[in-house]
C-alpha positions in Angstrom: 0.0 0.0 0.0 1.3 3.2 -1.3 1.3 6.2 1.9 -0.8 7.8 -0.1 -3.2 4.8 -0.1 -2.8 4.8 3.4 -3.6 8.0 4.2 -6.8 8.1 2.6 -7.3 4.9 4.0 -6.9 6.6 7.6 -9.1 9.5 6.3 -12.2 7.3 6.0 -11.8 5.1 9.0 -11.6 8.2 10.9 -14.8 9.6 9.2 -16.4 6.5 9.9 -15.1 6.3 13.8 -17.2 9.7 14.0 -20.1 8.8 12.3 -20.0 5.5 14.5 -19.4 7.4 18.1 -22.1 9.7 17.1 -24.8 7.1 16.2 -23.7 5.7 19.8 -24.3 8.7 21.6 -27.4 9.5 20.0 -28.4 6.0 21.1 -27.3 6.5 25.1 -29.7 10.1 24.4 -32.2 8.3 23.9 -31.9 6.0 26.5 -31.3 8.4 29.1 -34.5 10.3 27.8 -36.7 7.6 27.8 -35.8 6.4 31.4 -36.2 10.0 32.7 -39.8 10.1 30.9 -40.8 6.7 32.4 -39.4 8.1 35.7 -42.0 11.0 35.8 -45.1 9.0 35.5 
């Protein structure tokens, strides 16, 4: 693999890492809202 294979390489699975760690905080979001919700009642 040429470095500049490898580079872009890097530059998508860090793209990827961040689209990934926000999908996972949107789901703990959601998780925390929905036990606060079912809290209140």
């Amino acid at each position: 693999m040429t470095p500049e294979e490898e580079a872009e390489y890097r530059k998508l699975q860090k793209s990827r890492n961040k689209v990934l760690g926000l999908v996972l905080m949107f789901f703990v979001l959601l998780f925390y809202a929905i036990t606060i919700v079912r809290m209140g009642d």
